[in-house]
C-alpha positions as YAML, in Angstrom:
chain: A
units: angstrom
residues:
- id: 1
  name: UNK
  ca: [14.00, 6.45, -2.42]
- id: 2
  name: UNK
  ca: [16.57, 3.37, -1.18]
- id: 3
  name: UNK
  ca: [14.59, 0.34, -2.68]
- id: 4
  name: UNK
  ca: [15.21, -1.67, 0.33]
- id: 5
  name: UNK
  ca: [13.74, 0.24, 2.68]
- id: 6
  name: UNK
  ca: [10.79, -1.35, 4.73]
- id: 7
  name: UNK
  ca: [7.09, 0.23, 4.12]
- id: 8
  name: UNK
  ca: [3.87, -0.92, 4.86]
- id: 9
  name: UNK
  ca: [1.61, 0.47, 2.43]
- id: 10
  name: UNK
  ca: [-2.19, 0.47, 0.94]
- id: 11
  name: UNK
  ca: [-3.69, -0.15, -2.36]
- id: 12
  name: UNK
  ca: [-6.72, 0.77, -3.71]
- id: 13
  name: UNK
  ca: [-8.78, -0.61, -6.81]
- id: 14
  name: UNK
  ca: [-9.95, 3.49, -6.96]
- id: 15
  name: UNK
  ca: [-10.96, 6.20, -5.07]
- id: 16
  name: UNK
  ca: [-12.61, 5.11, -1.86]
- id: 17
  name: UNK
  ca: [-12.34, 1.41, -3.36]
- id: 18
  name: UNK
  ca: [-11.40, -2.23, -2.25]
- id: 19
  name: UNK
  ca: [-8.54, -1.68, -0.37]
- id: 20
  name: UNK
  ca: [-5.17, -3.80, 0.52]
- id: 21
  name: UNK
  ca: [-3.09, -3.16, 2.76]
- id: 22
  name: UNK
  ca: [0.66, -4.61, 3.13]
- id: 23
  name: UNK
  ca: [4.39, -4.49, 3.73]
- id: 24
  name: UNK
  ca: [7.85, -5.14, 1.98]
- id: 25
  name: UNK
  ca: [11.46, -4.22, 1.91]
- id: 26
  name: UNK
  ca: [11.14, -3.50, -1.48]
- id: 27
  name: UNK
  ca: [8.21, -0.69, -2.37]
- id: 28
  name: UNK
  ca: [9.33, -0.14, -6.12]
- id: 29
  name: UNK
  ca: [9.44, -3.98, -6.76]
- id: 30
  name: UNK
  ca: [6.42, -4.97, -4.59]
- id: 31
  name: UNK
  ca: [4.01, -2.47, -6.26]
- id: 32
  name: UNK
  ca: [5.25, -3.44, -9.90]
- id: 33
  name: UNK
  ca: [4.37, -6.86, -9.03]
- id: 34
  name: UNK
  ca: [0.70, -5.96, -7.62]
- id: 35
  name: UNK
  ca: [0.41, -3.86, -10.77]
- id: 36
  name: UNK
  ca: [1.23, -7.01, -13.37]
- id: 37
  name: UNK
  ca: [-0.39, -9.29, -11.38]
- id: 38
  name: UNK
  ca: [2.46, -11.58, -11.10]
- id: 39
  name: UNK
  ca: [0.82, -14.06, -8.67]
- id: 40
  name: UNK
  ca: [-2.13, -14.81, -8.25]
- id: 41
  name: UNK
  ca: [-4.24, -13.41, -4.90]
- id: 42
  name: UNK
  ca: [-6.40, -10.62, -3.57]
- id: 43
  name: UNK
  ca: [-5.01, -7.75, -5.53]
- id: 44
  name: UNK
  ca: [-5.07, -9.34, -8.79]
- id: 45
  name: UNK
  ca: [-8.75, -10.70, -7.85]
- id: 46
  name: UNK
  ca: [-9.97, -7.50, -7.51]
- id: 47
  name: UNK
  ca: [-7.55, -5.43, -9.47]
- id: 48
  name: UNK
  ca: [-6.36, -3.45, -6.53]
- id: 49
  name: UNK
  ca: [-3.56, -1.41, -8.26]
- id: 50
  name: UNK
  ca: [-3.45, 1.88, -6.76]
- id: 51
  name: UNK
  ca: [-0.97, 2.75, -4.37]
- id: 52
  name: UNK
  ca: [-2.74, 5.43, -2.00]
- id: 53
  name: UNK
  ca: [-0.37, 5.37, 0.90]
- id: 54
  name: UNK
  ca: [2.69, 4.22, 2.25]
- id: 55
  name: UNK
  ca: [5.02, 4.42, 5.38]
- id: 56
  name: UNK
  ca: [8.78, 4.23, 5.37]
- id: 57
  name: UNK
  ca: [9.97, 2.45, 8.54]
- id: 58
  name: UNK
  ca: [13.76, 1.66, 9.86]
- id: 59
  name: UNK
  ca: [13.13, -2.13, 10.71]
- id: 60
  name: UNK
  ca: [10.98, -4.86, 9.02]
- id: 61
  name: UNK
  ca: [9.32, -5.42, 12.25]
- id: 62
  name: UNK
  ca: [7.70, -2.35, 13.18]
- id: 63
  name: UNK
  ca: [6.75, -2.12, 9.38]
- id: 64
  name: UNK
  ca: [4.58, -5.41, 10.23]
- id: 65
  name: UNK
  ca: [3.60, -4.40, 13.21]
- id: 66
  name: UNK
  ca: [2.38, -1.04, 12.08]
- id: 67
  name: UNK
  ca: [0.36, -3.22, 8.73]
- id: 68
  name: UNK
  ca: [-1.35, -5.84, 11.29]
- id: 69
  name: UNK
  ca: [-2.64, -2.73, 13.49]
- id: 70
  name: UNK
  ca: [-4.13, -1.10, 10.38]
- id: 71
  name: UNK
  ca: [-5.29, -4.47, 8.80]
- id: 72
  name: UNK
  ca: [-7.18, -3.85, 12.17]
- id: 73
  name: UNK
  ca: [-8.77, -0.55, 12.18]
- id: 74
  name: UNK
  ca: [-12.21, 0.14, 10.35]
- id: 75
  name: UNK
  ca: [-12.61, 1.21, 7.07]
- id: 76
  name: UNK
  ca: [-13.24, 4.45, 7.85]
- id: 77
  name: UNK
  ca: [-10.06, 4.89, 9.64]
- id: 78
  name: UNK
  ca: [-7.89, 3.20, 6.78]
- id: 79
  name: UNK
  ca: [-9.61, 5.94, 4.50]
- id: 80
  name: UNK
  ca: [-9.20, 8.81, 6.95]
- id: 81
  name: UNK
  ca: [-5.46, 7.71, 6.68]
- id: 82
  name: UNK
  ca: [-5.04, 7.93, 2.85]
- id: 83
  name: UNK
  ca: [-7.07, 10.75, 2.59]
- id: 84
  name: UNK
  ca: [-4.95, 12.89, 5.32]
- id: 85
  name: UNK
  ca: [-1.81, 12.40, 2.40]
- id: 86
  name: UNK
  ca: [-3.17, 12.04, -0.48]
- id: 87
  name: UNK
  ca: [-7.35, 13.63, -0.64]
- id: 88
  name: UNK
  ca: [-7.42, 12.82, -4.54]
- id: 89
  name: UNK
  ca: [-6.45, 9.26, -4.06]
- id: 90
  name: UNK
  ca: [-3.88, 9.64, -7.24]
- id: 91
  name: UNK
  ca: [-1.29, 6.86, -7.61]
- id: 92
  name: UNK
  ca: [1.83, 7.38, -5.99]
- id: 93
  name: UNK
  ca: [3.48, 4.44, -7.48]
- id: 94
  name: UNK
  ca: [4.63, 6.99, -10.59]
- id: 95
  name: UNK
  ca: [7.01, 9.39, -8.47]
- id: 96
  name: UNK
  ca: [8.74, 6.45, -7.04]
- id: 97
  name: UNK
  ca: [10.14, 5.56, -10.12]
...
């Protein structure tokens, strides 16, 4: 996978958890830095480390507009969305690297 490649993407702290849902240019980086809890904020809080989902897109700006309509959606929707790709909610963050 090109590392700068925008994503928006969602986090779990475990199966059908506290989720956390984002977007970066940089997936490989962006999750190691969630998962050492190199600053400080909602995902070291709550030690939302999974990465459940994610969704390669060709410009930074429909990445964020695709992560501010799902910051929008119910729960159940969000979970309906990992669970379509991934029904085990394992951590994808492994075959990316």
């Amino acid at each position: 996978m090109d590392r700068r490649l925008p994503c928006t993407y969602i986090l779990a702290s475990r199966r059908r958890g506290t989720l956390y849902v984002g977007v970066t240019s940089n997936l490989i980086q962006r999750i190691w830095q969630h998962k050492n809890d190199v600053t400080d904020g909602f995902t070291n809080r709550y030690g939302v480390h999974r990465l459940v989902w994610f969704e390669r897109h060709e410009t930074m700006e429909s990445a964020i507009l695709r992560e501010k309509t799902i910051k929008g959606w119910k729960r159940d929707w969000k979970v309906r969305l990992i669970e379509e790709e991934n029904s085990h909610w394992i951590d994808l963050y492994p075959a990316l690297i």
